[in-house]
C-alpha positions in Angstrom: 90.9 232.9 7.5 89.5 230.1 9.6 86.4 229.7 7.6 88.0 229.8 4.3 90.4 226.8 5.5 87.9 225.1 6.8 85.4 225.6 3.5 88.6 224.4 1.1 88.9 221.8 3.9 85.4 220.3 2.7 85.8 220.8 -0.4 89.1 219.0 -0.7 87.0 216.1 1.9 83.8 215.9 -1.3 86.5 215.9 -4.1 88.8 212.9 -2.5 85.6 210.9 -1.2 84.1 211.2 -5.1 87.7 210.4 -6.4 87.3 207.1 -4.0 83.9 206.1 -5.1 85.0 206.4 -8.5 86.8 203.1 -8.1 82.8 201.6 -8.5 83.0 202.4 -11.7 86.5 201.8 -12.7 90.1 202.4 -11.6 91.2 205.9 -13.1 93.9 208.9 -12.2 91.2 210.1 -9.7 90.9 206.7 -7.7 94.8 206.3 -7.7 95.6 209.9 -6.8 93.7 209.6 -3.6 94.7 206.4 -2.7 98.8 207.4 -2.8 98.0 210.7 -1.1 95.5 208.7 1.6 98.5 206.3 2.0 101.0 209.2 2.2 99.2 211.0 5.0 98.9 207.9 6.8 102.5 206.6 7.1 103.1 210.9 7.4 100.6 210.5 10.5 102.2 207.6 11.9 105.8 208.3 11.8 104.8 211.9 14.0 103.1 209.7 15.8 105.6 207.5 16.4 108.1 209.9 17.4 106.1 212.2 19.8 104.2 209.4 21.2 107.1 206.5 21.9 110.0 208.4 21.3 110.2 211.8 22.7 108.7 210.4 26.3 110.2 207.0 26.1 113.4 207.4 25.2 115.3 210.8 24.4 113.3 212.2 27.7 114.3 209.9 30.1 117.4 209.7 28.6 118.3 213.7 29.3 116.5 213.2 32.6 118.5 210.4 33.8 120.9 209.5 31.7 123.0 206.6 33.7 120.0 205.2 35.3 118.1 204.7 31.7 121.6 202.9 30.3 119.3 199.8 28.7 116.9 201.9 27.0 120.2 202.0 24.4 119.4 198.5 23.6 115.9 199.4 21.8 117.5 202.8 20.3 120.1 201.0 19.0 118.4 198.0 17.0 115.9 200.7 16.0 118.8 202.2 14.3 119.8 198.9 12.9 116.6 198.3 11.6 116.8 201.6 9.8 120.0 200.2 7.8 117.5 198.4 5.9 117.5 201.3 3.0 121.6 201.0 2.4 122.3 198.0 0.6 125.8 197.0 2.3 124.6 196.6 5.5 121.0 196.0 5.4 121.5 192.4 7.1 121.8 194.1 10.0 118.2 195.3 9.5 117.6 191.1 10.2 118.2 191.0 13.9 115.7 193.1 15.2 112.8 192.4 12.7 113.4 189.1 14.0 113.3 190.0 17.6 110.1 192.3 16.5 108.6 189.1 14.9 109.2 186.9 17.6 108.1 188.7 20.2 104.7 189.9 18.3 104.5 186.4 18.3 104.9 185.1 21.4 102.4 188.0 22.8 99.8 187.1 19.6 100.3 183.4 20.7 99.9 184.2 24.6 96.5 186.8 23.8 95.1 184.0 21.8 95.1 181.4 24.1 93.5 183.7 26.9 90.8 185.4 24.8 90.4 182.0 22.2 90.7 179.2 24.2 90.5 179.5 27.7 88.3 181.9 28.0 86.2 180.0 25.1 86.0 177.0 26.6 84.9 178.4 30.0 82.4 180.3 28.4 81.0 176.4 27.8 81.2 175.5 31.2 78.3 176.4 32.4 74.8 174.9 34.1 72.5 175.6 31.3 69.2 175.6 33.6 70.7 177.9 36.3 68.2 180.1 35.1 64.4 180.2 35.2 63.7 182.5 31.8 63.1 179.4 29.1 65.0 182.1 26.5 68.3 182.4 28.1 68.4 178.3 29.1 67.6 177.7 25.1 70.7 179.9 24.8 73.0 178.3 26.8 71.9 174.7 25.5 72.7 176.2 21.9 75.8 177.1 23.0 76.9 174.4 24.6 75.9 172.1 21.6 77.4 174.1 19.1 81.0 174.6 20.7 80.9 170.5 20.8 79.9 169.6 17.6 81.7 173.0 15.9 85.0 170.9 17.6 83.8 167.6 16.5 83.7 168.5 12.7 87.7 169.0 12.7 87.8 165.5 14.3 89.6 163.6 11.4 91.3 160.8 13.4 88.4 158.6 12.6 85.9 158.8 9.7 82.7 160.5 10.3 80.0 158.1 9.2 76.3 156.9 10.4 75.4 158.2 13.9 79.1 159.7 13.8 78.3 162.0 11.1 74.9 163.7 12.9 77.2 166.0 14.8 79.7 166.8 12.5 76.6 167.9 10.4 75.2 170.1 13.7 78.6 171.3 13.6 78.8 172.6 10.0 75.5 174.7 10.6 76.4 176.5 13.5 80.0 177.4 11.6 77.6 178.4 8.8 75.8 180.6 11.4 78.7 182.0 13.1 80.6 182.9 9.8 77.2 184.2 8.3 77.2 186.9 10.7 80.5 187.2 11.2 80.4 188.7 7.4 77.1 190.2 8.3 78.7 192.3 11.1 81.7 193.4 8.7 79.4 194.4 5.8 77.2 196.8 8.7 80.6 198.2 9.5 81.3 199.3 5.5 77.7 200.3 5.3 78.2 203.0 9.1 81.2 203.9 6.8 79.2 204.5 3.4 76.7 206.0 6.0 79.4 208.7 7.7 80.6 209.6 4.4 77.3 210.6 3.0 76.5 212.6 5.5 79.5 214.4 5.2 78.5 215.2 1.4 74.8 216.2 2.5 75.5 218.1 5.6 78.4 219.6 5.7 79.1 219.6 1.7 75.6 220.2 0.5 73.7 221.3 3.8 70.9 219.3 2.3 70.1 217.7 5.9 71.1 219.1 9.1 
């Protein structure tokens, strides 16, 4: 019984990864099936998820453990409830409050990771000696770096018009932005190639066992 659930398990994998690459050619039934039941299985996926990991331990289990002592963990039960009142149409404005409590605090964290990973730690990645060391390589490196955080910042300078001299290292600027967002696409197309690449391999090892 294992083996036949597992060989319907790869055939069902070939026939939805064909059904997805059939949006190459144009959308169809196929494409569209597997995208709702993809989507299906995810939000299936995360709402067990959801409930066995936050849930169960957070809340109901600490709850029947310790009930008194655990009193303000009704706070986030309760606006999750409220948030659920979003499907009945009489009293889906109470579904406001804690989407807004939800968006402002994603914000505030969001606003709080950015400046440490962003800023601060961007600009002291800058402050640095760039001959502190003796390979010519590494102090080319640091040199590059250091020039192209200045005149990356200098080309949103708008408070006075970039002309002449002025302009040189707005220009500097808009190469190393070409750079950085030329591999920053770079490195996003690699990672939809390792996925083209995993899927593939699925087809001709497991599928076909054309390659082992």
């Amino acid at each position: 019984m294992p083996e036949i659930m597992n060989t319907v398990g790869i055939w069902l994998g070939a026939f939805f990864t064909f059904a997805i690459f059939s949006f190459l050619y144009k959308d169809n039934p196929f494409y569209k099936l597997a995208e709702q039941i993809f989507v299906g299985l995810s939000a299936g996926y995360g709402l067990i998820y959801i409930i066995y990991a936050a849930l169960l331990p957070n809340l109901f289990t600490k709850l029947a453990t310790d009930f008194r002592g655990n009193l303000i963990l009704l706070i986030p039960f309760a606006l999750g409830i409220m948030m659920i009142t979003r499907m009945v149409p009489k009293i889906q404005w109470l579904s406001r409050y804690p989407l807004s409590i939800v968006i402002g605090t994603s914000a505030a964290i969001s606003l709080l990771r950015f400046l440490k990973s962003d800023l601060i730690a961007q600009v002291a990645a800058t402050m640095i000696n760039p001959f502190e060391s003796n390979v010519p390589s590494e102090i080319v490196g640091n040199l590059m770096l250091i020039i192209g955080t200045i005149c990356g910042v200098y080309f949103f300078y708008f408070s006075k018009k970039q002309e002449g001299i002025a302009k040189i290292p707005s220009k500097i600027g808009v190469y190393f932005l070409m750079v950085s967002f030329g591999a920053t696409f770079g490195y996003t197309v690699m990672a939809r190639i390792s996925l083209l690449i995993g899927r593939l391999e699925f087809l001709l090892k497991d599928w076909l066992h054309i390659i082992q």
